[in-house]
TORKOL-4160 file (C-alpha; in steps of 0.2 Angstrom, whole numbers, padded with zeros to 4 digits, m for minus):
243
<pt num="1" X="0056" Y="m0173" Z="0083"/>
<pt num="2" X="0052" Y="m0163" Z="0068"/>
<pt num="3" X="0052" Y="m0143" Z="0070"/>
<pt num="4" X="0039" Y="m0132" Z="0061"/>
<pt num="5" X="0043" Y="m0118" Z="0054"/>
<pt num="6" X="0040" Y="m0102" Z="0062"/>
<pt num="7" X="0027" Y="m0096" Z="0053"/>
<pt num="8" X="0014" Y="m0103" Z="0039"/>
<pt num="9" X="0007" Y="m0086" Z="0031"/>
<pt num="10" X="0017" Y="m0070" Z="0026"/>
<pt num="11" X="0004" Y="m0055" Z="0020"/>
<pt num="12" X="0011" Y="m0039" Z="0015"/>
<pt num="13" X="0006" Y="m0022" Z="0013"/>
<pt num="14" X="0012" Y="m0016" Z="m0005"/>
<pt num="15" X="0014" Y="0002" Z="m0008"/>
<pt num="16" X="0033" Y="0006" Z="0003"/>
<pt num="17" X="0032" Y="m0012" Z="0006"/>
<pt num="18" X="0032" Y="m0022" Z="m0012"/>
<pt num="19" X="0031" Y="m0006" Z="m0024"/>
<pt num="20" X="0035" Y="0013" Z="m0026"/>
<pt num="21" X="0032" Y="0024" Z="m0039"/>
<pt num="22" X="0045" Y="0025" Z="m0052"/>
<pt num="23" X="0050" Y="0043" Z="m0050"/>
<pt num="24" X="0040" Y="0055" Z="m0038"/>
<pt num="25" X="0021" Y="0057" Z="m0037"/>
<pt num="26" X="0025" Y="0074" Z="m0039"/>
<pt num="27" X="0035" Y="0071" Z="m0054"/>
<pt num="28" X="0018" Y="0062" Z="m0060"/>
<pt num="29" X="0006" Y="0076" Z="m0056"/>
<pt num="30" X="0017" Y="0090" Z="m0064"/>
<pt num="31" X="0018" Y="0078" Z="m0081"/>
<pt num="32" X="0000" Y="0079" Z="m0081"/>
<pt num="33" X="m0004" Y="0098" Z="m0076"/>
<pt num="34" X="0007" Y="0104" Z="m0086"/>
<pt num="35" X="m0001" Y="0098" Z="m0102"/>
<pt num="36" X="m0018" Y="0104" Z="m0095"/>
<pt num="37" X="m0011" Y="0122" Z="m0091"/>
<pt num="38" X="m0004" Y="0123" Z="m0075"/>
<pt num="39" X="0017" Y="0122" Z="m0072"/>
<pt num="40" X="0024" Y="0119" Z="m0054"/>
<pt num="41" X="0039" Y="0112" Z="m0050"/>
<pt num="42" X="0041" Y="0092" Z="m0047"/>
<pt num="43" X="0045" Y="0095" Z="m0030"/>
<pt num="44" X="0031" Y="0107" Z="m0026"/>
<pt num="45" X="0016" Y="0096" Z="m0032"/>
<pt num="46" X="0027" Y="0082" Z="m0023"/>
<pt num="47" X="0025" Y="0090" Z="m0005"/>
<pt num="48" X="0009" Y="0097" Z="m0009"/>
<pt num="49" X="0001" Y="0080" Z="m0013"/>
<pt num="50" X="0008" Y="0071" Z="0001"/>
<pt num="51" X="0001" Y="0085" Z="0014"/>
<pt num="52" X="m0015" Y="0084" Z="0006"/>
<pt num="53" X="m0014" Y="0066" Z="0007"/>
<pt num="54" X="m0011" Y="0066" Z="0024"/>
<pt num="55" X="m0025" Y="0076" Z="0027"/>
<pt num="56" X="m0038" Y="0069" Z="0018"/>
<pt num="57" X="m0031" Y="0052" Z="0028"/>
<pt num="58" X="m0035" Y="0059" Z="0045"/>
<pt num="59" X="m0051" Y="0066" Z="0039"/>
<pt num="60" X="m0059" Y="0050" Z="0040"/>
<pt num="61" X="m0061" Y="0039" Z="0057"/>
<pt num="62" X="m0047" Y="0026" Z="0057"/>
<pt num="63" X="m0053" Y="0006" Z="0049"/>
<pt num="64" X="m0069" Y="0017" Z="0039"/>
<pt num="65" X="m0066" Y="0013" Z="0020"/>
<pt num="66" X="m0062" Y="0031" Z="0014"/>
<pt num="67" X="m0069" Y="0029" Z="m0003"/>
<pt num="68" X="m0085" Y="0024" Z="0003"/>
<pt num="69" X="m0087" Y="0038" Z="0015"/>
<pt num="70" X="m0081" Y="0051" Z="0001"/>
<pt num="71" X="m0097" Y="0043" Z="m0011"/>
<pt num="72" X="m0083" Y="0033" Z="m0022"/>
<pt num="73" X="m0065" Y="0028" Z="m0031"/>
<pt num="74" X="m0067" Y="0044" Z="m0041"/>
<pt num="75" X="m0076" Y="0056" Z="m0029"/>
<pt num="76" X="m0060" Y="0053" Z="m0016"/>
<pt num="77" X="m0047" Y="0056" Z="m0029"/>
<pt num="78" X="m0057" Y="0071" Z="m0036"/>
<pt num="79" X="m0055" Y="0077" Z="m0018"/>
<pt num="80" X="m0039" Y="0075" Z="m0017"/>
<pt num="81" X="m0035" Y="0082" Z="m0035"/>
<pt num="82" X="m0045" Y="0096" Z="m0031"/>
<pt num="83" X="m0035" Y="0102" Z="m0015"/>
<pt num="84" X="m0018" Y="0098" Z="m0024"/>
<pt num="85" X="m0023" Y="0111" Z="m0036"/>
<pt num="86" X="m0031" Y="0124" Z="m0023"/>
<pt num="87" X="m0015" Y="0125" Z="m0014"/>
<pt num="88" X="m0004" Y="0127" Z="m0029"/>
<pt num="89" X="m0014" Y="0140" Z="m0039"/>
<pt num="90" X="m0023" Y="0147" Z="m0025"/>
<pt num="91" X="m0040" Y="0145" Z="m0031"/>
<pt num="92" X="m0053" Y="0133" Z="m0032"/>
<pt num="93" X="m0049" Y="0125" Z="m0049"/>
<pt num="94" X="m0063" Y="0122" Z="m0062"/>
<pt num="95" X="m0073" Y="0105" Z="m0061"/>
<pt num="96" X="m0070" Y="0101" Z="m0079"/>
<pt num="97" X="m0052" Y="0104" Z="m0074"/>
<pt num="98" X="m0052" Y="0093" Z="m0059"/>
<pt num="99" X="m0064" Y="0079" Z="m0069"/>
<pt num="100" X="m0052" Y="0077" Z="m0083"/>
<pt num="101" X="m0034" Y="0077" Z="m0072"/>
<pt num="102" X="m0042" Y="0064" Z="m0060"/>
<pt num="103" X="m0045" Y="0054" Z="m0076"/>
<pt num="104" X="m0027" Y="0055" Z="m0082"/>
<pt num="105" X="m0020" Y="0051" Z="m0066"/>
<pt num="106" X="m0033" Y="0036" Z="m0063"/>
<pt num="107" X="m0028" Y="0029" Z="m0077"/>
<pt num="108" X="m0007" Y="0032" Z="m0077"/>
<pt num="109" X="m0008" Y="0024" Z="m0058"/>
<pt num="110" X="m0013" Y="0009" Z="m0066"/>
<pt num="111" X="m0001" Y="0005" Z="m0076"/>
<pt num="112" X="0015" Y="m0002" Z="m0074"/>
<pt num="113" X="0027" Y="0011" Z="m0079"/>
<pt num="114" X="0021" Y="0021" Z="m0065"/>
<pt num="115" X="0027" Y="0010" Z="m0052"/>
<pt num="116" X="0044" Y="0000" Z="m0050"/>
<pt num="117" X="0047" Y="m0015" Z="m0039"/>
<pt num="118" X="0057" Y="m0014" Z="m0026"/>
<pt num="119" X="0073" Y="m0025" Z="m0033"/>
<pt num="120" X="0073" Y="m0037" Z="m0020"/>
<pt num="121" X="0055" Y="m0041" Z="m0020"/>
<pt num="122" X="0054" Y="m0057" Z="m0034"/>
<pt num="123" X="0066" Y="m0066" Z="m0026"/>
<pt num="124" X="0060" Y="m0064" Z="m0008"/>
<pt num="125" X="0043" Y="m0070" Z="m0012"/>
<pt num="126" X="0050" Y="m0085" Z="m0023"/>
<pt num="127" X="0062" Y="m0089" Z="m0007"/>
<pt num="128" X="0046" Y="m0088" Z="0003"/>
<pt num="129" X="0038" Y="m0099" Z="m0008"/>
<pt num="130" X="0049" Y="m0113" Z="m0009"/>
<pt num="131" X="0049" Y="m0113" Z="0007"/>
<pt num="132" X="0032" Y="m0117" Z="0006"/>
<pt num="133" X="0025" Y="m0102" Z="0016"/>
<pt num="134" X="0007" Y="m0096" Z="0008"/>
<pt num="135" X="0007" Y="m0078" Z="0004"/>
<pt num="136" X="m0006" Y="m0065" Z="0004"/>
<pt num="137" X="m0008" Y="m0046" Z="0001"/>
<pt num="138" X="m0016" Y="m0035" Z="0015"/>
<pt num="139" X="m0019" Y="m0017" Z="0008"/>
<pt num="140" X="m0028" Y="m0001" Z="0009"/>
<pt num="141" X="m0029" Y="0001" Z="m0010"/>
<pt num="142" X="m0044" Y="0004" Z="m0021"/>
<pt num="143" X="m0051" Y="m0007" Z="m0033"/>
<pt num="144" X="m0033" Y="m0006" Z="m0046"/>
<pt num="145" X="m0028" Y="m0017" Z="m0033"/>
<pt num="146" X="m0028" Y="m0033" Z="m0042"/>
<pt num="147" X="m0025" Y="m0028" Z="m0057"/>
<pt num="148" X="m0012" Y="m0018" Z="m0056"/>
<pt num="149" X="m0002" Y="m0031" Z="m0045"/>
<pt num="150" X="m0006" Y="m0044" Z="m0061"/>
<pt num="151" X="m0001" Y="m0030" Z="m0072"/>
<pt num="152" X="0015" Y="m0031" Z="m0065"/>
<pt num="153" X="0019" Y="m0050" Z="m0063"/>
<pt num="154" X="0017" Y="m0050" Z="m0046"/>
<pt num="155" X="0000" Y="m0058" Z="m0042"/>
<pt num="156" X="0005" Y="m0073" Z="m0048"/>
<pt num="157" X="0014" Y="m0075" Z="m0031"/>
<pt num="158" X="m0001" Y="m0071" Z="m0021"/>
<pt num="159" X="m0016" Y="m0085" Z="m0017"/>
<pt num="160" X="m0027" Y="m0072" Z="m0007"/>
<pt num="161" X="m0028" Y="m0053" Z="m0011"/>
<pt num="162" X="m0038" Y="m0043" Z="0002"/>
<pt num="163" X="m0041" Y="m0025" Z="m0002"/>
<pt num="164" X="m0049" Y="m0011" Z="0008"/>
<pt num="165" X="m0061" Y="m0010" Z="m0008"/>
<pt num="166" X="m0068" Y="m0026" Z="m0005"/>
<pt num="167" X="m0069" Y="m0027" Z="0014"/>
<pt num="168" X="m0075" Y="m0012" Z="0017"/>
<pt num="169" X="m0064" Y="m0008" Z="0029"/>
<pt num="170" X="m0044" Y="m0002" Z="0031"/>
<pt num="171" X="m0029" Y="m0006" Z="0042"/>
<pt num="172" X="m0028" Y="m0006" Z="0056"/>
<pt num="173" X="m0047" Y="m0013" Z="0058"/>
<pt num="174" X="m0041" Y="m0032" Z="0061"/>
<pt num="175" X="m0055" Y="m0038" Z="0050"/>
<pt num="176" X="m0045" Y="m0032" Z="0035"/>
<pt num="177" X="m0030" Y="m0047" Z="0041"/>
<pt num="178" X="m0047" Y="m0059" Z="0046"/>
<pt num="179" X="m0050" Y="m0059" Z="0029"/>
<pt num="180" X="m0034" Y="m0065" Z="0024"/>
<pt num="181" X="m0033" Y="m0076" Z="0036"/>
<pt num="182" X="m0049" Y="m0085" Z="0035"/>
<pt num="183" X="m0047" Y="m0088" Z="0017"/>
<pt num="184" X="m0028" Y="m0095" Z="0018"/>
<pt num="185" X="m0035" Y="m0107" Z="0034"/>
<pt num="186" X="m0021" Y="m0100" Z="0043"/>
<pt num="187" X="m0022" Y="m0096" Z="0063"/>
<pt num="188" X="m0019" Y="m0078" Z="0066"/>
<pt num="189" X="m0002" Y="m0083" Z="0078"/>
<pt num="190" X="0005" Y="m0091" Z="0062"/>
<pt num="191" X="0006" Y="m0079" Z="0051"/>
<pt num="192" X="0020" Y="m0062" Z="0051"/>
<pt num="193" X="0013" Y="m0047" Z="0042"/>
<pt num="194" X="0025" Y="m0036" Z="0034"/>
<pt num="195" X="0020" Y="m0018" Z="0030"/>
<pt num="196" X="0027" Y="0000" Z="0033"/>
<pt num="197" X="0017" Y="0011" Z="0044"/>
<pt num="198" X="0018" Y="0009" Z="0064"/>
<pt num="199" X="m0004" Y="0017" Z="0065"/>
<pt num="200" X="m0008" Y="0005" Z="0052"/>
<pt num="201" X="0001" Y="m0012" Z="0046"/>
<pt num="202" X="0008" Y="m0014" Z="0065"/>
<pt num="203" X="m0009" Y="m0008" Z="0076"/>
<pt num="204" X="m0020" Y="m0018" Z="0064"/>
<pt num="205" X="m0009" Y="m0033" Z="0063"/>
<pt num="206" X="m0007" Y="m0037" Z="0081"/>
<pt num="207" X="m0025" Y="m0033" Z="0083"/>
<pt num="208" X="m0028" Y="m0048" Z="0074"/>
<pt num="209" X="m0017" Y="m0056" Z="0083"/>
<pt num="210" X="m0001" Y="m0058" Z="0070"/>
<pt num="211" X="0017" Y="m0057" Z="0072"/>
<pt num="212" X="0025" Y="m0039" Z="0062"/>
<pt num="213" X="0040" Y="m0033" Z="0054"/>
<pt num="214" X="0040" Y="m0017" Z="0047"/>
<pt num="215" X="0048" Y="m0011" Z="0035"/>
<pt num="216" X="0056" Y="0007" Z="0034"/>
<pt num="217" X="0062" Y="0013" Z="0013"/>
<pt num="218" X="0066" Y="0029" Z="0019"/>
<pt num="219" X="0074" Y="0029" Z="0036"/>
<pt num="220" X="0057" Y="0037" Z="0045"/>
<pt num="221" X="0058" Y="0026" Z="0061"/>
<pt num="222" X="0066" Y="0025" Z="0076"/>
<pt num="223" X="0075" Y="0012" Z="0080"/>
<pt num="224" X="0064" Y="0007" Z="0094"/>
<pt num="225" X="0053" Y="m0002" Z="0080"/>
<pt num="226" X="0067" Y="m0011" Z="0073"/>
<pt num="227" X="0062" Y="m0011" Z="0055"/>
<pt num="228" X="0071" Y="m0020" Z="0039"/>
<pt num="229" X="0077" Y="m0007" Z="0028"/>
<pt num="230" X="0071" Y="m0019" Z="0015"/>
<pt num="231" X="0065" Y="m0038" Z="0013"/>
<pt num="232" X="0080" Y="m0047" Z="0011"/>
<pt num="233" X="0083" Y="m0053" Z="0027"/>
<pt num="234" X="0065" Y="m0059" Z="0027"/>
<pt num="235" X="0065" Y="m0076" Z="0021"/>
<pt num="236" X="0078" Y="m0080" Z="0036"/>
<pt num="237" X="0066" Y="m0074" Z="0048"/>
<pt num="238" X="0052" Y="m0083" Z="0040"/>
<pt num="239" X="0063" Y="m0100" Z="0041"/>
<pt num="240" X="0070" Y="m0097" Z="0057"/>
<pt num="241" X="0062" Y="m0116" Z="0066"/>
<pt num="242" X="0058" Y="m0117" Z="0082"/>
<pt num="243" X="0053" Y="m0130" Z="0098"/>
C-alpha cells in the first residue's frame, strides 16, 4: 500500500525565517541619519530600534493589523522613526525630520541589497518542490511584501503569499494561515508552518490547526521548543512518509 507524504503544504514566515538584513538595522539607520545630521553609533541605533520595536508591537492587541490601527504603512513607521530618534537625541525630532528619514528607510527596505537570504534557503524550497510539496508565505509584513520577495527571486517559489496587509490581520490570529490554506486547498492537519517566534508563528499555527517547526538564527530558545537552527534538515522532515 502506497504511503503519503507527511505533509502537503509548507508556509513560512520570512523575516529570521527566509531573510535577514544584510548587516544590522542599526547599521541601516545610522547610514541614513548621519546624512540628515544625526551621528550615533551602529550598535546604538541597533538596540534602540529593536526596543522601540518591541514596544510599539506590544502597543497593539495581539492578531489587530498594526498598520491599520496606527492610520497607515507610513503613519507606523513614522511612529517608530519618531521614537528611535527621541531616545537617541533626546528630544522630539522635527516632523520634516522624521517625514523625510521614514522615506529613505521605506524605500532602502525594499530593495534587495538590504536583505540577504539565508544561504540555505534556495535549495530547501527547491528540494521541497521536487518533492512536490506546495508552498506558501504566512507573514506580518506590510504591503513590500510581495514585492520585495519577487525582488529578490524568491516568489517564484511561492503559489500563495498571505500578508498581514492584505488580511487585515496578524499571526497568531489563525485566519492569517486560513488564508493560506483555503487558497492552496490544503486541510490545515496537512500542512507544517515554519516561522521564528514561539507568541506568534507557533500560537497562530496550531490555532489553525497546523503542525510547527521553529526555527531559532540566533540561539534565543530553549531547548524545550526544539527549533532548527536553520532549514536544512527540513526537506527530511517534510518527506518523512508515514501509515
Amino acid at each position: 500500500m502506497a504511503r503519503a507524504p507527511r505533509f502537503d503544504a509548507v508556509l513560512f514566515d520570512v523575516g529570521e525565517t527566509l531573510i535577514g538584513p544584510a548587516g544590522t538595522f542599526g547599521a541601516s539607520y545610522a547610514r541614513h541619519f548621519r546624512e540628515l545630521g544625526i551621528d550615533a553609533p551602529d550598535a546604538r541605533w541597533d538596540a534602540v530600534m529593536r526596543r522601540q520595536w518591541r514596544r510599539l508591537a506590544l502597543a497593539h492587541p495581539p492578531g489587530a493589523d498594526r498598520y491599520r490601527l496606527a492610520g497607515g504603512e507610513l503613519a507606523f513607521w513614522q511612529a517608530l522613526v519618531a521614537a528611535v530618534v527621541e531616545e537617541i537625541v533626546g528630544r522630539p525630532p522635527a516632523d520634516g525630520l522624521v517625514r523625510r528619514a521614514t522615506e529613505r528607510l521605506y524605500e532602502h527596505f525594499l530593495t534587495p541589497g538590504a536583505w540577504r537570504i539565508y544561504d540555505e534557503v534556495p535549495e530547501v524550497l527547491a528540494r521541497l518542490e521536487a518533492c512536490g510539496v506546495a508552498l506558501g508565505v504566512v507573514s506580518n509584513w506590510d504591503s513590500r511584501l510581495e514585492p520585495l520577495l519577487d525582488r529578490l527571486g524568491l516568489a517564484r517559489h511561492f503559489a500563495v503569499i498571505c500578508g498581514s496587509h492584505r488580511a487585515g490581520v496578524e499571526k497568531p490570529d489563525p485566519r492569517l494561515f486560513d488564508c493560506a490554506l483555503a487558497r492552496l486547498g490544503v486541510a490545515p492537519r496537512r500542512a507544517l508552518h515554519v516561522g521564528d517566534l514561539p507568541e506568534t508563528d507557533w500560537s497562530g499555527a496550531r490555532a489553525a490547526g497546523c503542525a510547527v517547526r521553529l526555527v531559532d538564527r540566533r540561539g534565543r530558545l530553549g531547548p524545550l521548543w526544539a527549533a532548527l537552527p536553520d532549514l536544512r534538515a527540513l526537506p527530511r522532515l517534510v518527506a518523512e512518509r508515514q501509515d
